[in-house]
C-alpha positions in Angstrom: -33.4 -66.4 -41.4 -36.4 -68.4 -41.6 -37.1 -71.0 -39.5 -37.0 -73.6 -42.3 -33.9 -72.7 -42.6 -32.9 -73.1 -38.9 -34.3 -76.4 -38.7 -31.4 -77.0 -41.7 -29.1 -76.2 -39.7 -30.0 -78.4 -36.9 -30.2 -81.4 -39.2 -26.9 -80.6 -40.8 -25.6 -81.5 -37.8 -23.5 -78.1 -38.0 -23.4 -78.1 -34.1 -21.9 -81.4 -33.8 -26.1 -83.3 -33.3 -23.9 -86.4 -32.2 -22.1 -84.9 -29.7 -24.8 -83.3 -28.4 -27.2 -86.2 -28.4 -24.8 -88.3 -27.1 -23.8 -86.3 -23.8 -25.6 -85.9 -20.7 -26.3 -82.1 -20.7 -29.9 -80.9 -21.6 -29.7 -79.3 -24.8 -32.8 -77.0 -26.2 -32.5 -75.4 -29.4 -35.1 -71.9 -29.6 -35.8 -69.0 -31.6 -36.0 -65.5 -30.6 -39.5 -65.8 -29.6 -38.7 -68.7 -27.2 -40.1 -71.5 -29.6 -38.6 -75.2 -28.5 -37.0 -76.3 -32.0 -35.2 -79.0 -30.8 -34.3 -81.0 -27.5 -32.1 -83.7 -26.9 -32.6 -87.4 -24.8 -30.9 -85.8 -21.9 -34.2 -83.7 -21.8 -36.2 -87.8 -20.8 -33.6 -88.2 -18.1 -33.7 -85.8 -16.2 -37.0 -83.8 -16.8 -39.3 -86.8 -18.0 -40.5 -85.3 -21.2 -40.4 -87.6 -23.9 -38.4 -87.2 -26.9 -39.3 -84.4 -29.3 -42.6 -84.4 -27.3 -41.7 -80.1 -26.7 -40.9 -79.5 -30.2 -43.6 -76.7 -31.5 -44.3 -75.6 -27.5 -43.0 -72.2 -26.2 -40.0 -72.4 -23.7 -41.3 -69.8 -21.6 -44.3 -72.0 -21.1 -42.2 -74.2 -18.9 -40.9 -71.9 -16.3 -41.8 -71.1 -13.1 -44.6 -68.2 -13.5 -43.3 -66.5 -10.3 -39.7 -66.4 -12.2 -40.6 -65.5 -15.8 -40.4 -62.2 -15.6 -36.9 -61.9 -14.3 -36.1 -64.9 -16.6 -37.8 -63.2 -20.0 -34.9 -60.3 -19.2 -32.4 -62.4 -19.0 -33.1 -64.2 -22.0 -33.4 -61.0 -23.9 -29.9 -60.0 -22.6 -28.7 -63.8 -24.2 -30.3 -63.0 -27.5 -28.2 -59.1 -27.6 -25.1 -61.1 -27.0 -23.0 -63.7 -28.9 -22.9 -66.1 -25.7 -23.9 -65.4 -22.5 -23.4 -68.4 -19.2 -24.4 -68.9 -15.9 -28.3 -67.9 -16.3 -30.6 -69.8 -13.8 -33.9 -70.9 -13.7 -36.6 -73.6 -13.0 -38.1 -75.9 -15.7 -41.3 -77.9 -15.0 -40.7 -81.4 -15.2 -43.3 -84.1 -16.3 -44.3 -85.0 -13.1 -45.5 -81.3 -12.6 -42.2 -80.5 -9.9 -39.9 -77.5 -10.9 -36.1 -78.7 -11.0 -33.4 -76.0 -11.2 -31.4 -75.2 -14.4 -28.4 -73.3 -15.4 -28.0 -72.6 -19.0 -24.9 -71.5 -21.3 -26.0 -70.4 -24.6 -25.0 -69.9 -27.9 -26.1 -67.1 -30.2 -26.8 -68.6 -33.9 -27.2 -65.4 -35.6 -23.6 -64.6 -34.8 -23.0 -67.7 -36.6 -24.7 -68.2 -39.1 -27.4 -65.5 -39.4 -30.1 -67.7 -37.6 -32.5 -65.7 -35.3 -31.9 -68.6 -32.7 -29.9 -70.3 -29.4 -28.7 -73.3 -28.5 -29.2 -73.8 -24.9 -26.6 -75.5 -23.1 -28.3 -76.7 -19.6 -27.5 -78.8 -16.9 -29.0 -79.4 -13.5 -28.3 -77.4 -10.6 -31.0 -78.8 -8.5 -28.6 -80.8 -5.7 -25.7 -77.6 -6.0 -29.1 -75.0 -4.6 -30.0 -77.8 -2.7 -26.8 -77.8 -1.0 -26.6 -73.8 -1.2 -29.8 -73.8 0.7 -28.2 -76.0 3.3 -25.6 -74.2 3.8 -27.3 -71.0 4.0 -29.1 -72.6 7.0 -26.4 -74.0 8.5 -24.8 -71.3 8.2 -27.5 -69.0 9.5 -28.3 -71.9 12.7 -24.3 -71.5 13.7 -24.7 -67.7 13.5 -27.5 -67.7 16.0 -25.4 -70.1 18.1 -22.3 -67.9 18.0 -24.5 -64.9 19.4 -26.1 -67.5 21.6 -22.9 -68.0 23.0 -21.1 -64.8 22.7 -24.2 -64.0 25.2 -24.0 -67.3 27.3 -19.9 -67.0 28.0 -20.2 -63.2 28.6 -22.8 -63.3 30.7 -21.1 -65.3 33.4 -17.8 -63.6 32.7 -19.2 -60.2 33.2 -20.5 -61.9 36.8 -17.2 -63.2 38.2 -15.6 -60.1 37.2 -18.4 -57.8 38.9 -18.5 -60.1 41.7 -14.4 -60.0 42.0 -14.6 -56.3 42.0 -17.0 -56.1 45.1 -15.1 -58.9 47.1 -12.0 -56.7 47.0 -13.9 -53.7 47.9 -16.0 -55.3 50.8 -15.2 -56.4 54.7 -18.1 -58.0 55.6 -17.8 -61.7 56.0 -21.3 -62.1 55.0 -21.3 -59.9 51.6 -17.8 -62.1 50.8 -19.5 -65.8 51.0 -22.7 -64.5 48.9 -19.8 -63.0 46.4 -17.8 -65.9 46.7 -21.4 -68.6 45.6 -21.8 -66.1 43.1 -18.8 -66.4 41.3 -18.9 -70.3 41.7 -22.3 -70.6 40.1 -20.9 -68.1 37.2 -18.1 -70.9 36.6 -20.1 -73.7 37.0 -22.1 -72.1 34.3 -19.4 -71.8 32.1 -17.4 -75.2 32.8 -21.1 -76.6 31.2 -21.4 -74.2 28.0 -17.4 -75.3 27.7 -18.2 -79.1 28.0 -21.5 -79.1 25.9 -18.8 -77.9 23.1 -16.3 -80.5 23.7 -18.7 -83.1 24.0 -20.2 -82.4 20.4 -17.0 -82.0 19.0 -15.8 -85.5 20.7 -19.1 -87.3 19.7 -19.1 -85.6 15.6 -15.4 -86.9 15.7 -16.7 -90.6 15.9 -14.1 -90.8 19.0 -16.5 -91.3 21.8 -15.9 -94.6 24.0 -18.5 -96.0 26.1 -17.7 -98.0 29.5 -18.6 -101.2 30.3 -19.1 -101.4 33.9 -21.5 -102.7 36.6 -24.3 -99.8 37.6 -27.5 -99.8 39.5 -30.2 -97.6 37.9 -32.0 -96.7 41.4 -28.6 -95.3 42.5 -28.1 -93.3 39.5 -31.3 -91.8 39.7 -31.5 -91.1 43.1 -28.3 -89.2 42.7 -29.1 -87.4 39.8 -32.1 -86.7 41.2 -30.6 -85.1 44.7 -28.4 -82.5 42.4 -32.4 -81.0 41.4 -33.8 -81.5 44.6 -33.2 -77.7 45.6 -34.3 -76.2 42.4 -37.7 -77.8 42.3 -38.4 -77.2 46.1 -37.1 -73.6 45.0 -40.0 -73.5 42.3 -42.7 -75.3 44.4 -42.7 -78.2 41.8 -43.1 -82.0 42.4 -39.9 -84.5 41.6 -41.0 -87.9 41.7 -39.9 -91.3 40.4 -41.0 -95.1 40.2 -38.6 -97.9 38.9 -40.0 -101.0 38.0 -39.1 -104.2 40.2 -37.4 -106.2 36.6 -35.7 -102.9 35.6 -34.5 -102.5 39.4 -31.0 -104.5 38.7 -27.8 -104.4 38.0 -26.8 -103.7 34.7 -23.6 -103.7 32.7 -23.0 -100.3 30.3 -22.1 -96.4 30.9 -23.9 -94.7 34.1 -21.9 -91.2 33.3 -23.0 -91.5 30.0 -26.5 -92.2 31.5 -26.4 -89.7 34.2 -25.2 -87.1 31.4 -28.6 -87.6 29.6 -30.8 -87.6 32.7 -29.4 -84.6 33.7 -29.8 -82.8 30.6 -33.6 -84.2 30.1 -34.4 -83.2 34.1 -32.5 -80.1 33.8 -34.4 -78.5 30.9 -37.8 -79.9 32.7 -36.8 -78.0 35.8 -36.1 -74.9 33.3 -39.5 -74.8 31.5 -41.5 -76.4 34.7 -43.1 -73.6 36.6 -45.9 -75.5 38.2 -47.2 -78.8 38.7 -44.7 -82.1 38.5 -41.8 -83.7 36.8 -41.9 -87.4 37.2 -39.2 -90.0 36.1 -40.6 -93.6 35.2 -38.2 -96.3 34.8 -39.6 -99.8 33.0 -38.2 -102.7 31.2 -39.3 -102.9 28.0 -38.4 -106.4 26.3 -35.5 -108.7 27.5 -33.6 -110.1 24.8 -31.5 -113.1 25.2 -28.6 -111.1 27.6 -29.7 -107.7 26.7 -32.4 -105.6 29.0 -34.4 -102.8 27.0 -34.4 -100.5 29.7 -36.8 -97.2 29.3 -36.7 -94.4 30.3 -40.1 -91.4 30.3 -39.4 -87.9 31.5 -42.4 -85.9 32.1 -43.4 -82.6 32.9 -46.2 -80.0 33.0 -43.9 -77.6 31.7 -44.7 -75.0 29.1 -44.1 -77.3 26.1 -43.2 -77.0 22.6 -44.8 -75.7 19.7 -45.8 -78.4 16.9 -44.1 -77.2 14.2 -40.9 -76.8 16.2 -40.9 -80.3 17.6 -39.0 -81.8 14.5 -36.1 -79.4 15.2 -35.4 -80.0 18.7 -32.6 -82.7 18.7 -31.3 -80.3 15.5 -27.9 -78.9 16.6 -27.2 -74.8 17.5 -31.2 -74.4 17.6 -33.5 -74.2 20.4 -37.5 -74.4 20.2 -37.4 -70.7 19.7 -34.6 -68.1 19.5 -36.3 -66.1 22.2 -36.1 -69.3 24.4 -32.0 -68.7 24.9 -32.8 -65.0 26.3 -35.5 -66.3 28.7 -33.6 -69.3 29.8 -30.2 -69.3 28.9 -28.7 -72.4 27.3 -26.7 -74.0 24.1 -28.9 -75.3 22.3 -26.5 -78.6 22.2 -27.9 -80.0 25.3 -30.6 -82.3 23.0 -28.5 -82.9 20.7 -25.7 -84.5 22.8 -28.6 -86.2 24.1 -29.6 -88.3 21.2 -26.4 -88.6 19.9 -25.0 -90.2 23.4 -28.8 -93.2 23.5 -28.1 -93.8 19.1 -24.8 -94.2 19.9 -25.6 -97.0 22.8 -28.1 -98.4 20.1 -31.0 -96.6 21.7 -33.8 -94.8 20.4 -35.4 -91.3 21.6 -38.6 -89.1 20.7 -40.3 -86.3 22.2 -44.1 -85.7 22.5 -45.9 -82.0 23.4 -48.5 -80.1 23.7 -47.9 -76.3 24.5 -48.4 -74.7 27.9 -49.6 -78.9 29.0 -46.0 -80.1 29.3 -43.3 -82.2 27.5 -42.8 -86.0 27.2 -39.1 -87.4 26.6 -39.2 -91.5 26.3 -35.8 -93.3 25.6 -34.3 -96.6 25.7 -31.2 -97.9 26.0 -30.4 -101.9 25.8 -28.2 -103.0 28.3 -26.6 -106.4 29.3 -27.0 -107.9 32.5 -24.9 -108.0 35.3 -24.6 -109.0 39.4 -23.9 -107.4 42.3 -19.7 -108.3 41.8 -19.4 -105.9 38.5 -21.0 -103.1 40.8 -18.7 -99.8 41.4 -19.9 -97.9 44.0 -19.0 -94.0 43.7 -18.2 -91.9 47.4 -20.6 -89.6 48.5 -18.6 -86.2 47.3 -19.2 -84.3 50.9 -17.4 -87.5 52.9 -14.9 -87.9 50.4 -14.1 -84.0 50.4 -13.8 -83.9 54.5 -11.5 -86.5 54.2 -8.7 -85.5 51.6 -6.5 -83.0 54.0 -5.9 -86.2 55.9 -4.9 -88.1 52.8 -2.1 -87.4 50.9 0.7 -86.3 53.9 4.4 -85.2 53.1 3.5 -86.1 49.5 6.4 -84.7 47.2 4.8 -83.2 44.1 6.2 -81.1 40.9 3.6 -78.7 39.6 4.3 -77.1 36.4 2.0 -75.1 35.1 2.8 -71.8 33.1 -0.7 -69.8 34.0 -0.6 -68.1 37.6 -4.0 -68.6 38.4 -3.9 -72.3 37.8 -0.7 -73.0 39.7 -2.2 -70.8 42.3 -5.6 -73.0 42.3 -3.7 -76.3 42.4 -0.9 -75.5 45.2 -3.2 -73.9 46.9 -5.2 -77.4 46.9 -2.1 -79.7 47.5 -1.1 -77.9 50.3 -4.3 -78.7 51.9 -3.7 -82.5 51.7 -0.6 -81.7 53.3 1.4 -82.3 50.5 5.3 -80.7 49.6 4.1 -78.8 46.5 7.2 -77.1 44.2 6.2 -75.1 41.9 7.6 -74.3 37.5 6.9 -71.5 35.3 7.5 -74.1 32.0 8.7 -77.3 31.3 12.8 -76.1 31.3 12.4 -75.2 34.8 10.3 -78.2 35.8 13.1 -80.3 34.2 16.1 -78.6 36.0 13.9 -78.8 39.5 13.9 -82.5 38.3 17.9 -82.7 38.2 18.5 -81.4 41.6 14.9 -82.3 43.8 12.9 -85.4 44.7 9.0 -85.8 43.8 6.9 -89.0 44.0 4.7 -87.4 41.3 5.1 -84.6 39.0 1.6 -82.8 37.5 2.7 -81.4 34.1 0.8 -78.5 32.1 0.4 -79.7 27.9 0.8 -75.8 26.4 3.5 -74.0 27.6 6.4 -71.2 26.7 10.3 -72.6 26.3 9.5 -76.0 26.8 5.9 -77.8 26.2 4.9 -80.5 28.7 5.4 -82.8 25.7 9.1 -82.1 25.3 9.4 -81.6 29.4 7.8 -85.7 29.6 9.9 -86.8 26.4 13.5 -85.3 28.4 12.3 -86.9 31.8 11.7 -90.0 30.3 15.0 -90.3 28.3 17.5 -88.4 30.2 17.2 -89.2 33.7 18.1 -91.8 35.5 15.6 -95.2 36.1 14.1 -93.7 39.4 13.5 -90.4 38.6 12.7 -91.2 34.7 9.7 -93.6 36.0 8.0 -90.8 38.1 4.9 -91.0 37.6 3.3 -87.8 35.1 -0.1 -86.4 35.0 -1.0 -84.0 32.2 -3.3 -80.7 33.3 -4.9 -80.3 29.5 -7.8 -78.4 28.8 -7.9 -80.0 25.6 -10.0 -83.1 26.7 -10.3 -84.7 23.5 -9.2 -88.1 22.7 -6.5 -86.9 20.0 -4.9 -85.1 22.6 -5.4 -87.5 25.2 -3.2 -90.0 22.9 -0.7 -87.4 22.2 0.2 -87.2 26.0 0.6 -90.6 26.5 2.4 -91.0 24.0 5.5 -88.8 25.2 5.3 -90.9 28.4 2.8 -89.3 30.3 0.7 -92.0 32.9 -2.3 -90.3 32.4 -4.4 -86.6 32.5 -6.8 -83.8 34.0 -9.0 -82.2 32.0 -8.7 -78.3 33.2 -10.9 -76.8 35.3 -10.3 -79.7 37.3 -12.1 -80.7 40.9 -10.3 -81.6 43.7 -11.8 -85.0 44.1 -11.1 -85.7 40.6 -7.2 -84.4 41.4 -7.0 -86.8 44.2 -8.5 -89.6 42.4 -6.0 -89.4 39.8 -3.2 -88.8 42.2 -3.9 -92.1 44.1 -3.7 -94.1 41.6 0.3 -93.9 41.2 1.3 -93.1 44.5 1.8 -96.7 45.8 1.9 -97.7 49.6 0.2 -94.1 49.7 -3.0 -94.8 48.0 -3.9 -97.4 50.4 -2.9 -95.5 53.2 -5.5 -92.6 51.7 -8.0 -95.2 50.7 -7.8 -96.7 54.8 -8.2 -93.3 55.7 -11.2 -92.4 53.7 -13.5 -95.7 55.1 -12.4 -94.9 58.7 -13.1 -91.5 58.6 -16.3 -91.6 56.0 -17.8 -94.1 59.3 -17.0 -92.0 61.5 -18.9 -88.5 59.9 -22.2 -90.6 58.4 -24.8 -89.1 59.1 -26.8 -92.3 59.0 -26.8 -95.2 61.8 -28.4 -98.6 60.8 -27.3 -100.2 64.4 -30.6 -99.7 65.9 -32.8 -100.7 62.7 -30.8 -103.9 62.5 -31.6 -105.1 66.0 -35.0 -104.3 65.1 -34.9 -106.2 62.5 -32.9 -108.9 63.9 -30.5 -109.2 61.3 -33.5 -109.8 58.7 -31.5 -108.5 55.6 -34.9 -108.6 53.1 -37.0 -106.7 56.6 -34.1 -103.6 56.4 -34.3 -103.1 52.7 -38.1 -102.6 53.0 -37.7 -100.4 55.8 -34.7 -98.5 54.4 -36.8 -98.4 50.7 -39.9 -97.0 52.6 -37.7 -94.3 54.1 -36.4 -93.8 50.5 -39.7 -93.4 49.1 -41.6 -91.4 51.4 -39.4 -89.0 53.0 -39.0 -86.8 49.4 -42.9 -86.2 49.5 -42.6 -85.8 53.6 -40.1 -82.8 53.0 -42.0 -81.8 50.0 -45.2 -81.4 52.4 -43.6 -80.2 55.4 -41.4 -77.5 53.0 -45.4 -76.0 51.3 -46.7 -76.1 54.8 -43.5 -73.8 56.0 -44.2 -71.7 53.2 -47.4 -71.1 53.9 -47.4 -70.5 57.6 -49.7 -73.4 58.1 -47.7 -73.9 62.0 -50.6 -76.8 62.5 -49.8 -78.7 59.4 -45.6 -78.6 60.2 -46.1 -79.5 63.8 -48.5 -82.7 62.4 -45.8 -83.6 59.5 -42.8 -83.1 61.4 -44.6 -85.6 64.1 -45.2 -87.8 61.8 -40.9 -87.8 60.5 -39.8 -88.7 64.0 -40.3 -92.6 63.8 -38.7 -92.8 60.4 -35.9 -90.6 61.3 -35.3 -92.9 64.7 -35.2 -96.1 63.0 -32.3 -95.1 60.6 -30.3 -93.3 63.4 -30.3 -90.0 61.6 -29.6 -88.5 65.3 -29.0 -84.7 63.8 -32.0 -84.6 62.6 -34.1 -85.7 65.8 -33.3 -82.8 67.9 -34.0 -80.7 64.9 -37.3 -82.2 63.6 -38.7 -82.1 67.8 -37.9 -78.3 67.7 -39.6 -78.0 64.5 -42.4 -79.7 65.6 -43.0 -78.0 68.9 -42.1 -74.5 67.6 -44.8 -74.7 65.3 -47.2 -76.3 67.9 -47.0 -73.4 70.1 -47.0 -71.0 67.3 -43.0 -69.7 69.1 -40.4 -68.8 66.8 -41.9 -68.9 64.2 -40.2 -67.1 62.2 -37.3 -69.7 62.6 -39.0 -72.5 61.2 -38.2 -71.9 57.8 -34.7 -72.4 58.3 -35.0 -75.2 59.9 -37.0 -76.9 57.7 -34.5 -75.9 55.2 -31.5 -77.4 57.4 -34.1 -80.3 57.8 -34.4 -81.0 54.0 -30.1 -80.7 53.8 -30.3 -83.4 56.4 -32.5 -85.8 54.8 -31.2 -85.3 51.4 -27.1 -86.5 52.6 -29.0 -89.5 54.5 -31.1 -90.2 51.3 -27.6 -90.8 49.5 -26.3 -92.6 52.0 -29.0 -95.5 52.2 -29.0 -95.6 48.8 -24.9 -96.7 49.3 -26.1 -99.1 51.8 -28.9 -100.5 50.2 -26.5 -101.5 47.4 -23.7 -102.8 49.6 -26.3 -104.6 51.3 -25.8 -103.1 54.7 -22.1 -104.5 54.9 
């Protein structure tokens, strides 16, 4: 048929013209040879060619040359057949982009004996946009399961090595090396674990922020003290400076805080191999009550490529794929990052230059406080020393379904001095219940017969007012706030996230043990004075009670006694015995004006071993006990700095 006679057909509106241009598909009409006979509006909308402005120009004109030889078949296949669906391709648009089509056609010849098709099109440019996405998502999740698969078995494969040669060994020194082994293998894990909890918490929009009374130098100093062996370790610098107006208390979420200092300092320590990382700590605007408090963690690390930059707060992706073999790591740890400052209404960005080192600056606004909204945390040694005394003749239900867990915890209880009974599931726990009396009963969530749901919901209902009031902890691993809800619902007081630390098991208990608690709490300030390391007695007479004079004296200590070890540690390193016996002189005043008596016997032996060049070969592990020294008094001034030497 000629195509006179197809244009006739167009115009007798045999395929419904109204319909067609009417609706919001794009609808070409063409001949064999690919010639535009038609087009509808839609064509305007969407590709920006005007109307009938490609009638008379070749379809094939208007794909994408590096498609239209794959396309040319298909449409060859469309003109053999009497329809034909689902063929994609990409259409230039006015404004010279390609957009993505999908066409349905219609074959006229089987028709009507025209040698044409009617092309039914609509856009598919968001769907392979989306498809795309996906594919990358998709791809990025991959690499984190393998990512992980190697992370969790990695540490696995070390407990269980390290298990086997404890059983097979007798030598007290082989068992302790064994022993750190496997604890730096779980430690490992317990952070791959809560990486994974934390993004699912924070993607669930469930994450709560406190609202309490911090003090940044504290935080920092502590964070700071958990890195102080790693970067003597690699010979690298790890200094600070806060500014005086940033220096105050503050109201907001110092765990939250701590969580993205630690994750910032931690990766600088990772990919810091020489040279510094320095912390600086400024105000940047004030705001009626708000502070803008910022943050800038630097390093001379090995930096990040340019074109990878833009990628680095991405989730399940690292700089570089090879950078989780080298290093080890999630690949959440940036991610939680800026999620945790947005979600505080704080901003974040990252400058680098490769092999030069990394810049992370972030701000967080905070409101102010004073020194009464201030919560001072225990230093962890004190507080560990001091919980066998703590919790005596304690009556306490365990039930816990996993051996190894109830083994862990009673093993821990019985420490404190506690009367630990012990439940396979929560049917036993609840008949121990009818017949025994606890003052506290620590209930698994998941377990066989009875759950620790149904065990809490019988206990509360069914037993009489003393024993239905006992208070109930829930051991979950399931930390999230869904779960969290669920148990106190039933009736449970409140819940341990499994693995659990002791400190954080005693904390918990002491809060709903009664006349007890205070007892513990007595016990832990008369026994924490009595095992500081730290004596201010003599820098207070010196001072004469001058409470402004101690602060400088105790801030100077602060300050200087990080680079003083620093010095004293290369010096050890490098057999320079004139330069230790000339730094170690110079600790002694310092170390006498804040009573750290351990350490002056130690630092004088240091001092005149290296002098007389004797013993040389001890030195390094003195200097080493040295640094352990000064880094528990550095956490206690910091306490008594904030407590103002009360």
């Amino acid at each position: 048929m000629a195509v006179e006679n197809l244009l006739d057909y167009v115009n007798q509106g045999l395929f419904y013209k109204a319909v067609v241009e009417d609706g919001s598909d794009i609808i070409f009409i063409v001949d064999y040879n690919g010639n535009i006979l038609y087009h509808n509006p839609s064509v305007e909308d969407t590709l920006g060619h005007a109307p009938d402005s490609l009638i008379g120009k070749n379809f094939f004109n208007y794909i994408k040359p590096s498609t239209l030889k794959s396309f040319k078949s298909e449409f060859k296949k469309s003109i053999s057949k009497p329809y034909d669906e689902s063929i994609e391709f990409r259409f230039l648009c006015k404004d010279n982009s390609f957009r993505y089509l999908e066409f349905n056609s219609i074959n006229l010849k089987h028709k009507g004996g025209v040698e044409g098709l009617i092309l039914d099109c609509r856009d598919i440019t968001q769907r392979k946009k989306d498809a795309e996405e996906l594919l990358r998502a998709q791809k990025a999740k991959e690499q984190f399961l393998a990512n992980m698969s190697h992370e969790i078995r990695t540490p696995i494969n070390g407990i269980s090595g390290m298990v086997n040669l404890l059983s097979e060994t007798n030598s007290e020194k082989d068992k302790k090396q064994y022993l750190n082994a496997i604890k730096n293998s779980t430690e490992s894990l317990k952070v791959i674990i809560n990486d994974i909890l934390d993004l699912s918490v924070i993607e669930s929009g469930k994450l709560k922020f406190e609202k309490i009374g911090f003090n940044i130098r504290y935080q920092l100093g502590a964070v700071l003290d958990t890195f102080l062996y790693q970067s003597k370790e690699k010979g690298i610098e790890l200094n600070y400076s806060i500014e005086p107006e940033a220096d105050k208390v503050l109201l907001g979420d110092p765990a939250r805080l701590n969580q993205v200092l630690i994750n910032l300092i931690s990766n600088a320590v990772k990919f810091t191999h020489v040279g510094e990382i320095r912390i600086d700590v400024s105000l940047l605007k004030k705001k009626n009550s708000l502070k803008y408090i910022q943050f800038r963690v630097s390093d001379t690390g090995v930096g990040i490529p340019t074109e990878k930059i833009h990628h680095i707060f991405d989730s399940f992706t690292q700089a570089d794929a090879s950078v989780t073999r080298r290093y080890g790591g999630t690949g959440l740890g940036l991610t939680i990052v800026k999620e945790l400052i947005e979600l505080q209404n704080g901003t974040i960005h990252v400058e680098s230059q490769e092999n030069q080192g990394t810049v992370f600056t972030f701000m967080i606004p905070y409101e102010e406080g004073d020194t009464t909204d201030l919560v001072h945390p225990k230093s962890s040694k004190k507080f560990s020393e001091t919980l066998k005394h703590s919790l005596k003749d304690l009556r306490v239900l365990l039930i816990e379904d996993n051996d190894i867990n109830r083994l862990y915890a009673i093993n821990i209880l019985k420490k404190w001095n506690c009367i630990v009974d012990g439940a396979e599931n929560g049917f036993i726990g609840v008949e121990k219940l009818k017949s025994g009396e606890y003052d506290i009963i620590l209930m698994d969530v998941q377990m066989p017969i009875m759950d620790g749901y149904e065990a809490t919901r019988t206990i509360r209902k069914t037993f009489e007012d003393t024993k239905s009031k006992i208070p109930i902890i829930a051991l979950t691993a399931n930390a999230i706030k869904g779960d969290i809800d669920k148990c106190k619902a039933v009736g449970m007081n409140d819940y341990l996230s499994k693995p659990f630390h002791p400190e954080a098991l005693f904390k918990v208990i002491t809060k709903y043990i009664g006349v007890e608690k205070k007892s513990a709490e007595s016990n832990i300030k008369k026994l924490s004075q009595q095992t500081k390391l730290t004596n201010l007695d003599y820098l207070r007479s010196v001072c004469d009670g001058d409470l402004n004079f101690m602060n400088d004296m105790v801030q100077t200590f602060i300050t200087n006694t990080p680079v003083a070890m620093n010095e004293l540690q290369k010096a050890s390193d490098k057999s320079d015995w004139e330069q230790v016996s000339k730094l170690a002189h110079k600790l002694k005043p310092s170390i006498t004006f804040v009573g750290l008596e351990k350490a002056k016997s130690l630092v004088k032996k240091i001092e005149e071993s290296a002098k007389e060049k004797t013993g040389t070969d001890q030195i390094p592990g003195k200097v080493n006990e040295l640094s352990s020294l000064a880094q528990t008094a550095l956490s206690e001034l910091r306490v008594a700095m904030d407590n103002k030497f009360k």
